[in-house]
mmCIF file as gemmi writes it, N, C-alpha and C atoms, coordinates in Angstrom:
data_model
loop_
_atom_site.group_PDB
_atom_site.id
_atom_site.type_symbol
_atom_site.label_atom_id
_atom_site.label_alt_id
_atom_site.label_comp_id
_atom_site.label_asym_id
_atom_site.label_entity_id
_atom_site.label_seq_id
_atom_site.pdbx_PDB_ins_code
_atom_site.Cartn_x
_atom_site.Cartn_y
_atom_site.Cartn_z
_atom_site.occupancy
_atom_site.B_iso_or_equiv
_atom_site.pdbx_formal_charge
_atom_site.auth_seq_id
_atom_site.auth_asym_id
_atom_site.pdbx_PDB_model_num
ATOM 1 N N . UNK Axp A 1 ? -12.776 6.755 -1.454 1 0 ? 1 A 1
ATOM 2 C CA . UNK Axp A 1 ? -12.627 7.101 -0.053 1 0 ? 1 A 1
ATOM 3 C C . UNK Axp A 1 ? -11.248 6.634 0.409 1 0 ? 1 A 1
ATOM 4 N N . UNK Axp A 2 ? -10.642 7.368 1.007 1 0 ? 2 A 1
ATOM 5 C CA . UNK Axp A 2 ? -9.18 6.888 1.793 1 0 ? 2 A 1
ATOM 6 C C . UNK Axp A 2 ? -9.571 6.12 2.738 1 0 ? 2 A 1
ATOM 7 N N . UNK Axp A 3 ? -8.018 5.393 2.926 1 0 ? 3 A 1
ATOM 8 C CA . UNK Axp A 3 ? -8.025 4.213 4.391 1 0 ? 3 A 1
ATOM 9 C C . UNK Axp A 3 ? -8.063 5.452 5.712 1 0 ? 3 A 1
ATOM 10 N N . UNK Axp A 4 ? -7.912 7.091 5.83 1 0 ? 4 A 1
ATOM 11 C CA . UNK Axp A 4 ? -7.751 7.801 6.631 1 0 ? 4 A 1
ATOM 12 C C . UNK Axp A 4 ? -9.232 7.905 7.085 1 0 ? 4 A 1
ATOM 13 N N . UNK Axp A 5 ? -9.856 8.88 5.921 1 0 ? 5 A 1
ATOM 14 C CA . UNK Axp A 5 ? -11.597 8.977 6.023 1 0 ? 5 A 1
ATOM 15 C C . UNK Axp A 5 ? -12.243 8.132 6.916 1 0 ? 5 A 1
ATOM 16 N N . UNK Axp A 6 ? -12.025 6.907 5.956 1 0 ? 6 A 1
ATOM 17 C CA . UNK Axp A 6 ? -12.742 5.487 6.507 1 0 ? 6 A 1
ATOM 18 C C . UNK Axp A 6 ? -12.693 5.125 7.679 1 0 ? 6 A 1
ATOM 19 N N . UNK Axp A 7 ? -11.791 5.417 8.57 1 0 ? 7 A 1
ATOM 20 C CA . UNK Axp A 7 ? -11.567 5.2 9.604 1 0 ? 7 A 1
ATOM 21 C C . UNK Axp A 7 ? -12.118 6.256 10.355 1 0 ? 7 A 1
ATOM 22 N N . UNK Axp A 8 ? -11.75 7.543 10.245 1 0 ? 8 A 1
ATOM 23 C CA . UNK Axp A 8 ? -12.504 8.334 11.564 1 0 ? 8 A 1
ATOM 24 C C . UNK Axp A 8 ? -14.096 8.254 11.97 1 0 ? 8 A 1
ATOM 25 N N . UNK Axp A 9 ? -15.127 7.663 11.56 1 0 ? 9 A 1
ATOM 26 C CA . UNK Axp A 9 ? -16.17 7.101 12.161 1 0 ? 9 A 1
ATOM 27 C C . UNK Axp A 9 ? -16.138 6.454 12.908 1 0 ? 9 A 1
ATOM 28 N N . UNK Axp A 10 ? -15.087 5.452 13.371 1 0 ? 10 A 1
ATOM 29 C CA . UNK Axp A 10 ? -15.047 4.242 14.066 1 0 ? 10 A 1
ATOM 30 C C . UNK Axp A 10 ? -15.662 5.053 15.615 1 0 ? 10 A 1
ATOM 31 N N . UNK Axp A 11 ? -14.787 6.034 15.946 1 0 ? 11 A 1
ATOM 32 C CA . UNK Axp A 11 ? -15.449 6.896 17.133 1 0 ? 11 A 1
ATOM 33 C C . UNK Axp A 11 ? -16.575 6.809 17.529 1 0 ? 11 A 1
ATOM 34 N N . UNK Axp A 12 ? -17.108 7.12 16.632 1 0 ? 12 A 1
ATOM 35 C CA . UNK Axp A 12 ? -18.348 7.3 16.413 1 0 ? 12 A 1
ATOM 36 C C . UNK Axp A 12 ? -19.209 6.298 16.393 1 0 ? 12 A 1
ATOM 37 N N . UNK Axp A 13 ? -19.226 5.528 15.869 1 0 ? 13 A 1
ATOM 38 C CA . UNK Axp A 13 ? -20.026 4.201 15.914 1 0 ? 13 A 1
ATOM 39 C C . UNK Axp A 13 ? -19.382 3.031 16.721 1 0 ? 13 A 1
ATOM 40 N N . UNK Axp A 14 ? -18.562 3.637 17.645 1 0 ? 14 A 1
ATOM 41 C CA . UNK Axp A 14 ? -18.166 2.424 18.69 1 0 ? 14 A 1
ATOM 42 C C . UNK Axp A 14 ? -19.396 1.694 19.391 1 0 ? 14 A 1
ATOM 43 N N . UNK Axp A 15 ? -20.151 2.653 19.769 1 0 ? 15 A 1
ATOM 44 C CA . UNK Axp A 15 ? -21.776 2.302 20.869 1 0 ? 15 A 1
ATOM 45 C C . UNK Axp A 15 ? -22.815 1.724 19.899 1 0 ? 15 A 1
ATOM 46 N N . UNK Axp A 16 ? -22.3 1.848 18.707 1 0 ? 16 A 1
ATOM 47 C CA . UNK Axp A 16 ? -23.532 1.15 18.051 1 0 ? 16 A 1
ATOM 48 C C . UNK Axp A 16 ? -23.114 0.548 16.735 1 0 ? 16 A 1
ATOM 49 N N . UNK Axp A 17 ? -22.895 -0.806 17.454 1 0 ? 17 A 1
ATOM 50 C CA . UNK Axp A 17 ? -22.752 -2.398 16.884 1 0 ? 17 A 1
ATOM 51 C C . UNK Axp A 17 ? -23.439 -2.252 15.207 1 0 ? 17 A 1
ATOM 52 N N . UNK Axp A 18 ? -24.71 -2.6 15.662 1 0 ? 18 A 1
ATOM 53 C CA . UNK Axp A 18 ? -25.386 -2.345 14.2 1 0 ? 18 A 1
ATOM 54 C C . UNK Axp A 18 ? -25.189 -1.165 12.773 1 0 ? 18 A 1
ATOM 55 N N . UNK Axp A 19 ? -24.88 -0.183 13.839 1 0 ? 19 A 1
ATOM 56 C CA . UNK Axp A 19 ? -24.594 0.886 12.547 1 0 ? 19 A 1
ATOM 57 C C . UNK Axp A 19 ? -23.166 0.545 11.826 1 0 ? 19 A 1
ATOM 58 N N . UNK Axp A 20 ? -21.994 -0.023 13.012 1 0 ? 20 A 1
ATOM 59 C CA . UNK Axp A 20 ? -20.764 0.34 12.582 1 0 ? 20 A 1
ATOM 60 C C . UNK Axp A 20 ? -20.475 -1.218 11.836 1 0 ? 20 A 1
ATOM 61 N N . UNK Axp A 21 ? -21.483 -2.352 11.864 1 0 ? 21 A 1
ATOM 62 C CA . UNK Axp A 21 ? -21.448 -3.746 11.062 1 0 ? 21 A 1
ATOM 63 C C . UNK Axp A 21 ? -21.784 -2.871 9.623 1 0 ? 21 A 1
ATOM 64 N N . UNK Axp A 22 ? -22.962 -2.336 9.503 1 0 ? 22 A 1
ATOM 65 C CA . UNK Axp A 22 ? -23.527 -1.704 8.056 1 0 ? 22 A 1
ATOM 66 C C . UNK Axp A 22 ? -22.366 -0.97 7.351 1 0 ? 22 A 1
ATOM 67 N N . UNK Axp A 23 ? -21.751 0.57 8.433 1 0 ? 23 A 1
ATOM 68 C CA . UNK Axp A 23 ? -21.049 1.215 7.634 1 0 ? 23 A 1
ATOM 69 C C . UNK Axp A 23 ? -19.477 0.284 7.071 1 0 ? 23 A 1
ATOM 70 N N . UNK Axp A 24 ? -19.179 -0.714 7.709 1 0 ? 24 A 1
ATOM 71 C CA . UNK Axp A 24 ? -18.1 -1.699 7.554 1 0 ? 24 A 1
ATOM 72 C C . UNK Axp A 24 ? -18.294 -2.529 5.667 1 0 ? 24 A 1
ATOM 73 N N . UNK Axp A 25 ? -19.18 -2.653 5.926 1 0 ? 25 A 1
ATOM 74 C CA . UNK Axp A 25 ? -19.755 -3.157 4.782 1 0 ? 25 A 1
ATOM 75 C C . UNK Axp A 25 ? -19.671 -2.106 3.358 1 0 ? 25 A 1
ATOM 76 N N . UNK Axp A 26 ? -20.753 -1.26 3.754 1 0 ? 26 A 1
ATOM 77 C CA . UNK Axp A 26 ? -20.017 -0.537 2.608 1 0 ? 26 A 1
ATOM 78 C C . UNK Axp A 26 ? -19.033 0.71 2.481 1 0 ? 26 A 1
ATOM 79 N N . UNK Axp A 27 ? -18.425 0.802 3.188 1 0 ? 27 A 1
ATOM 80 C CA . UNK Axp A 27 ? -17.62 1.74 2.944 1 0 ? 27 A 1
ATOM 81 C C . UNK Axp A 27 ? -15.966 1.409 3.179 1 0 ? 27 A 1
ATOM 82 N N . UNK Axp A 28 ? -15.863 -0.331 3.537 1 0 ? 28 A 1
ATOM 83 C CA . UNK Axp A 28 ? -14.296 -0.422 3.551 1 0 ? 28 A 1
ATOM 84 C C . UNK Axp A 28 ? -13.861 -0.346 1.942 1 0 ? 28 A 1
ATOM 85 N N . UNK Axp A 29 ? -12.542 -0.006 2.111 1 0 ? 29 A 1
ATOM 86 C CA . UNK Axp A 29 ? -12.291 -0.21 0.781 1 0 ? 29 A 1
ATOM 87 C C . UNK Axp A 29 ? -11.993 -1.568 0.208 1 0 ? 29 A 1
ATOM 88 N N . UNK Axp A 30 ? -12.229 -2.014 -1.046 1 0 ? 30 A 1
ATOM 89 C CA . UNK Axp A 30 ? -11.818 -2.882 -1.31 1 0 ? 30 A 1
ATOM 90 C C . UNK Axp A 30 ? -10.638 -3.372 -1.683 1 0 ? 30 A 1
ATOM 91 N N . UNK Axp A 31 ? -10.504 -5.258 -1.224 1 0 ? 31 A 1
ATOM 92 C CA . UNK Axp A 31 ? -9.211 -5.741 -1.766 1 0 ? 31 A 1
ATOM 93 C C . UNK Axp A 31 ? -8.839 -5.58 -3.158 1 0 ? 31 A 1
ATOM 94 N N . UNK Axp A 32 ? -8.092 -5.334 -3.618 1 0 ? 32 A 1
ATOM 95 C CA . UNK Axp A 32 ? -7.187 -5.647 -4.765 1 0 ? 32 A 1
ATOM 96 C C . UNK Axp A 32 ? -6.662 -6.451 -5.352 1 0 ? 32 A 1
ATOM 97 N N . UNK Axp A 33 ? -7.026 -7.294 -6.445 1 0 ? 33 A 1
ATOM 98 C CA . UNK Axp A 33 ? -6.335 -8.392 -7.142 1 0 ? 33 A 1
ATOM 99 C C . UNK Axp A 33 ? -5.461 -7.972 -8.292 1 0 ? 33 A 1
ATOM 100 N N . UNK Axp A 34 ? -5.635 -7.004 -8.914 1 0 ? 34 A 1
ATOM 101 C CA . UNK Axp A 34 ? -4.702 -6.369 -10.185 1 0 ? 34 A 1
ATOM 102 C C . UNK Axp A 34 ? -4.416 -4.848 -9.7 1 0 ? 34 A 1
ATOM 103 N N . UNK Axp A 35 ? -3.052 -4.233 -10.909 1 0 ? 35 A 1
ATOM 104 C CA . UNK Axp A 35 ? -3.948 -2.612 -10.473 1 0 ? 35 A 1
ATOM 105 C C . UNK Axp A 35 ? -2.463 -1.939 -9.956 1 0 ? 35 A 1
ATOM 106 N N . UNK Axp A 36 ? -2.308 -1.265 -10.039 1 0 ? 36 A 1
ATOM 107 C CA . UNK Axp A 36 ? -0.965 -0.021 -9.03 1 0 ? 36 A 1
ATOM 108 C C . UNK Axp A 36 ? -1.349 -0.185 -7.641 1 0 ? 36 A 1
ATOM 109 N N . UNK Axp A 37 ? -2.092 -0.54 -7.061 1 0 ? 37 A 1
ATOM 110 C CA . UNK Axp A 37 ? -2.419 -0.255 -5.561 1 0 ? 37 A 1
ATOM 111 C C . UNK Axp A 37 ? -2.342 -1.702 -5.236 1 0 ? 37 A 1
ATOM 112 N N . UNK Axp A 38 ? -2.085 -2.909 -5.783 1 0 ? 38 A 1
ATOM 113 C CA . UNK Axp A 38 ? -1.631 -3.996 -5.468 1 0 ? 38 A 1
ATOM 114 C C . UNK Axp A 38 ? -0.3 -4.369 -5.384 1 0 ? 38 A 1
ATOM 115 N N . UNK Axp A 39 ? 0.474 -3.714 -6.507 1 0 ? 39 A 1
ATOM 116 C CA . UNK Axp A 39 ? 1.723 -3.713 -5.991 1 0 ? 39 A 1
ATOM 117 C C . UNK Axp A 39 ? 2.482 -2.886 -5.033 1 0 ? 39 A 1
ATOM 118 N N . UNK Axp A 40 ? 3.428 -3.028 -4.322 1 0 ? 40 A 1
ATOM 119 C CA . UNK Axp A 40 ? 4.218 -1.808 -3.392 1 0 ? 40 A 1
ATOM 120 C C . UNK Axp A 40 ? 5.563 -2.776 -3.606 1 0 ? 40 A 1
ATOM 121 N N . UNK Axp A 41 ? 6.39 -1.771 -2.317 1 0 ? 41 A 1
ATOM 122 C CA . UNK Axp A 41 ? 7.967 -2.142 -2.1 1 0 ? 41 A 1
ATOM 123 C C . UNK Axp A 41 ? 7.467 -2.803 -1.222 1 0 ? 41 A 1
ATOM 124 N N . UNK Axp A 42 ? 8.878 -4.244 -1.103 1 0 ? 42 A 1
ATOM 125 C CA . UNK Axp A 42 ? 8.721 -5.238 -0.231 1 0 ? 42 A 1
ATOM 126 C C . UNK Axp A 42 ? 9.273 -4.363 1.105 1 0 ? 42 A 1
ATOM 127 N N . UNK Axp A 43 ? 10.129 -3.414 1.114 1 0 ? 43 A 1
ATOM 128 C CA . UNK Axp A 43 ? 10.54 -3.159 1.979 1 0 ? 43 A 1
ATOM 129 C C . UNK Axp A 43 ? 9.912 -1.559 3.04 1 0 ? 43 A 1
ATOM 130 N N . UNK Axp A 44 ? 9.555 -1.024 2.295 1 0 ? 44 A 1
ATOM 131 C CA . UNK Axp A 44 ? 8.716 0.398 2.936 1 0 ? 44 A 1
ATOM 132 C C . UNK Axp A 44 ? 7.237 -0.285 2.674 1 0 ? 44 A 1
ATOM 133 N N . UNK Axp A 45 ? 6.809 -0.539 1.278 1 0 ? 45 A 1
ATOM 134 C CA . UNK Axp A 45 ? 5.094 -0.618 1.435 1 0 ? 45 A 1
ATOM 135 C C . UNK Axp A 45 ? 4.868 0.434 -0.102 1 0 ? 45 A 1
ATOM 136 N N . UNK Axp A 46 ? 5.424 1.403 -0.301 1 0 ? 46 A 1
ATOM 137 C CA . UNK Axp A 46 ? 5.065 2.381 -1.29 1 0 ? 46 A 1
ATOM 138 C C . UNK Axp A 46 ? 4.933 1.937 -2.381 1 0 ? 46 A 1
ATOM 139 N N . UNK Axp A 47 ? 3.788 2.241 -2.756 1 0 ? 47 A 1
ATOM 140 C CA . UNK Axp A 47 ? 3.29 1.821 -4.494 1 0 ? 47 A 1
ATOM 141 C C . UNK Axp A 47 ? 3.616 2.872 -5.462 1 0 ? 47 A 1
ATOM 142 N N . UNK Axp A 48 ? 4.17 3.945 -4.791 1 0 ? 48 A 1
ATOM 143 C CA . UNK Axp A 48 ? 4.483 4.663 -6.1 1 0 ? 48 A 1
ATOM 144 C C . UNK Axp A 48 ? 6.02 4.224 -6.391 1 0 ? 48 A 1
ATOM 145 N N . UNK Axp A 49 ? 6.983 4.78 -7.928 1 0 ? 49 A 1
ATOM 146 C CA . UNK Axp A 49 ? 7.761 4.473 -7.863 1 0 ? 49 A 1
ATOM 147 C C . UNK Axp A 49 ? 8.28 3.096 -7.564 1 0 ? 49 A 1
ATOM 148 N N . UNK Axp A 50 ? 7.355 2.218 -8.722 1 0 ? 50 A 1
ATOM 149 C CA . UNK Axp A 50 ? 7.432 0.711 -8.094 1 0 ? 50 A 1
ATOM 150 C C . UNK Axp A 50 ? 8.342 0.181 -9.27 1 0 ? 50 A 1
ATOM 151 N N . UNK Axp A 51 ? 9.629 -0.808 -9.055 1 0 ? 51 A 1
ATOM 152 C CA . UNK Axp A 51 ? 10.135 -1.163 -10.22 1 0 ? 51 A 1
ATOM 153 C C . UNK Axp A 51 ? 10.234 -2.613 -10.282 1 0 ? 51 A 1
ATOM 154 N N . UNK Axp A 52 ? 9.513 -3.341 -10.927 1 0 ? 52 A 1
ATOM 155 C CA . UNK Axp A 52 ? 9.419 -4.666 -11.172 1 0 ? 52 A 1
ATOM 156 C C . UNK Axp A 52 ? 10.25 -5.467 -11.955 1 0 ? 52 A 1
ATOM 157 N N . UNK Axp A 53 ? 10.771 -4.548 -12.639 1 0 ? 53 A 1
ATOM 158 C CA . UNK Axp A 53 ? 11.461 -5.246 -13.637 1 0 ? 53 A 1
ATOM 159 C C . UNK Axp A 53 ? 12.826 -6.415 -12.89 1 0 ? 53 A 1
ATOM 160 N N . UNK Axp A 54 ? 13.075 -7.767 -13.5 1 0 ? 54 A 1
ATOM 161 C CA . UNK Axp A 54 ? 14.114 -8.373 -12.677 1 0 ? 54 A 1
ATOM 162 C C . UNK Axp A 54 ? 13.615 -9.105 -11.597 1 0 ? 54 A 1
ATOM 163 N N . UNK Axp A 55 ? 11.752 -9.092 -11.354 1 0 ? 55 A 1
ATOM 164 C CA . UNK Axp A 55 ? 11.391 -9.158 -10.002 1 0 ? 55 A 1
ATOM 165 C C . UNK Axp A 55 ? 11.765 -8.417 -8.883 1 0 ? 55 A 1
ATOM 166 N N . UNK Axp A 56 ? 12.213 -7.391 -8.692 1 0 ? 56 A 1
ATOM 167 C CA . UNK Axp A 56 ? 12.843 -6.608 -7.926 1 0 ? 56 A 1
ATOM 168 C C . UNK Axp A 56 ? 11.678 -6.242 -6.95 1 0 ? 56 A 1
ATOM 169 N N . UNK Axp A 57 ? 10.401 -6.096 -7.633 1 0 ? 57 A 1
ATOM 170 C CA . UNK Axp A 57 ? 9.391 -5.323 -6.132 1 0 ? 57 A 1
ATOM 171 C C . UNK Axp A 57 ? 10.082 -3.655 -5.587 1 0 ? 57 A 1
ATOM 172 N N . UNK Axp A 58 ? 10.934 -3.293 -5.494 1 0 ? 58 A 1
ATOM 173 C CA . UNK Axp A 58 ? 11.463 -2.233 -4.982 1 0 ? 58 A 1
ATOM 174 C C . UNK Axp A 58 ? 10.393 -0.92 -5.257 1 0 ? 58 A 1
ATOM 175 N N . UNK Axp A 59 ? 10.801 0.164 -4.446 1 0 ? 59 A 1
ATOM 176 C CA . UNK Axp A 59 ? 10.603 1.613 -5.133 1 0 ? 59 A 1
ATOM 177 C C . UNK Axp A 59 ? 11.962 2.319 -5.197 1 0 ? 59 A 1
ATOM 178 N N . UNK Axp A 60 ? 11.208 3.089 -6.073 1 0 ? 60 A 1
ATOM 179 C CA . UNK Axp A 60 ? 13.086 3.655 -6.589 1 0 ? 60 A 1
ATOM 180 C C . UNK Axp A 60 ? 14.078 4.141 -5.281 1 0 ? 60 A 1
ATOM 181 N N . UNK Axp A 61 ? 13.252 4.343 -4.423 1 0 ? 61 A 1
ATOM 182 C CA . UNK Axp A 61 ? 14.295 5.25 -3.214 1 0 ? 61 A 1
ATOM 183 C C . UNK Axp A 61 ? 14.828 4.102 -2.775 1 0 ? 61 A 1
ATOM 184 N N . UNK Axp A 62 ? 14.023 2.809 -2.328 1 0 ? 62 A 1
ATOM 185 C CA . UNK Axp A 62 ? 14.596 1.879 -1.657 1 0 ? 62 A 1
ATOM 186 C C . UNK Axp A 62 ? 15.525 0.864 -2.675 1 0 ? 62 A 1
ATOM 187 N N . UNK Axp A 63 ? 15.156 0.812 -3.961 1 0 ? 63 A 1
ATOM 188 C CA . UNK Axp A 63 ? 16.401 0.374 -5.101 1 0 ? 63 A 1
ATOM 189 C C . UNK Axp A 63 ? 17.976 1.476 -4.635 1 0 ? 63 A 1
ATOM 190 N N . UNK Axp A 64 ? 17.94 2.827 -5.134 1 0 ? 64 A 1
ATOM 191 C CA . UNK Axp A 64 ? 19.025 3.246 -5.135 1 0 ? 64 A 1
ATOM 192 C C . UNK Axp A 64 ? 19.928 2.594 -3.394 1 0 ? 64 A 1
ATOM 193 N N . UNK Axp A 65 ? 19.498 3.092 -2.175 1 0 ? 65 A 1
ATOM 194 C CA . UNK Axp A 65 ? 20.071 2.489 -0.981 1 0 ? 65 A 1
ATOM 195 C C . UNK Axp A 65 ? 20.386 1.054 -1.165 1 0 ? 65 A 1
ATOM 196 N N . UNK Axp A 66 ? 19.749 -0.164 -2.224 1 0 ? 66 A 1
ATOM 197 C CA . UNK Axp A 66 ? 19.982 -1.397 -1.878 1 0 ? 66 A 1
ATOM 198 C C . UNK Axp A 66 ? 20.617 -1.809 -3.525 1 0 ? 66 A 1
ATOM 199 N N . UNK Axp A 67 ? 21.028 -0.829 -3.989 1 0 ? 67 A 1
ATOM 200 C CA . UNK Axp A 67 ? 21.599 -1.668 -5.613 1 0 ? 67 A 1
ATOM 201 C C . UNK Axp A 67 ? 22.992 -2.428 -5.376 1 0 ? 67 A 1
ATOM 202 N N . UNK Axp A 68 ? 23.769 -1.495 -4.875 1 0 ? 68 A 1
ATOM 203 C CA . UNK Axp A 68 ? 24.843 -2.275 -4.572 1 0 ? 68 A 1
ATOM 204 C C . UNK Axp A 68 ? 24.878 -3.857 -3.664 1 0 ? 68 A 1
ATOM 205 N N . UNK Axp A 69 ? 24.098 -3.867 -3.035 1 0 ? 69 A 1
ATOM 206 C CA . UNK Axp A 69 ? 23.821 -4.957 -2.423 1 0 ? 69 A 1
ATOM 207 C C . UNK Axp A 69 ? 23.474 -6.09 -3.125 1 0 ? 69 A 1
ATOM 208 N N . UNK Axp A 70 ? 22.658 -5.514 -4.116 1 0 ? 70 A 1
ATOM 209 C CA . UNK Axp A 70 ? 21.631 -6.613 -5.26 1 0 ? 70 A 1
ATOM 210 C C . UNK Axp A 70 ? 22.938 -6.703 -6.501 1 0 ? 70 A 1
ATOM 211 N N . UNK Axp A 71 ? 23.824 -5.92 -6.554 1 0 ? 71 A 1
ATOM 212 C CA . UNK Axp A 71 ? 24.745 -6.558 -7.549 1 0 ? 71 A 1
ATOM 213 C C . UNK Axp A 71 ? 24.598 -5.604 -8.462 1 0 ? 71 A 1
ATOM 214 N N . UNK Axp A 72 ? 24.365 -4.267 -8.199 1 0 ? 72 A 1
ATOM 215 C CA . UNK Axp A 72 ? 24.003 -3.226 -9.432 1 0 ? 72 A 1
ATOM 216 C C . UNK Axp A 72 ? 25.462 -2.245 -9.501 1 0 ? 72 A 1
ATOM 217 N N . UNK Axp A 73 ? 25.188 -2.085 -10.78 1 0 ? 73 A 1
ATOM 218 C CA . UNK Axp A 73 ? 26.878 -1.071 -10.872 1 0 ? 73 A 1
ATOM 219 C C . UNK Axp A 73 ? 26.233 0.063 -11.762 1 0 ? 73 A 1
ATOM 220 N N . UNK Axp A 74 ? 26.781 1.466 -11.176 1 0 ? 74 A 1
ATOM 221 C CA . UNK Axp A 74 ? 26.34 2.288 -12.358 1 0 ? 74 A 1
ATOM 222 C C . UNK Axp A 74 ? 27.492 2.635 -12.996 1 0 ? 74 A 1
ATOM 223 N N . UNK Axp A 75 ? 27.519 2.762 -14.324 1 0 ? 75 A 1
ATOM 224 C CA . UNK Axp A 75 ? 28.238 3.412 -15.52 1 0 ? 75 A 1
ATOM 225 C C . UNK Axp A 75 ? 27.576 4.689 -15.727 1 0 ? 75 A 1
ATOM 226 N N . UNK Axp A 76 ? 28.795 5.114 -15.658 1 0 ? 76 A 1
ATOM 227 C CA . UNK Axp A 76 ? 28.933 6.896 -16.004 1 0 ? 76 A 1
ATOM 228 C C . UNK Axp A 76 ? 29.208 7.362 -17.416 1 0 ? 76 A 1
């Protein structure tokens, strides 16, 4: 289930406490301790395009805008 899905009930079960404690329960998604969906960029959030290597955390879009900054040189 998406974090989008999951959410449009809330409407719906605003008036009723009890239903929207139950559906909370099972239907949030769960935390993450390992996994692609635990890591992201420190700086957008995006888990795809994640490059760790170096400790970097980045995704590639937000690496290329910040290499020069981090001390990166490209050779041609």
């Amino acid at each position: 289930m998406t974090i989008s899905s999951y959410t449009k009930m809330f409407k719906q079960l605003r008036e009723k406490p009890e239903k929207m404690k139950k559906y909370l329960k099972h239907n949030s998604p769960k935390k993450r301790s390992v996994g692609k969906a635990k890591k992201g960029c420190v700086v957008c959030g995006n888990p795809r395009g994640h490059i760790g290597k170096y400790r970097l955390n980045l995704c590639r879009r937000c690496f290329r805008d910040h290499a020069k900054a981090l001390g990166f040189r490209r050779y041609a």
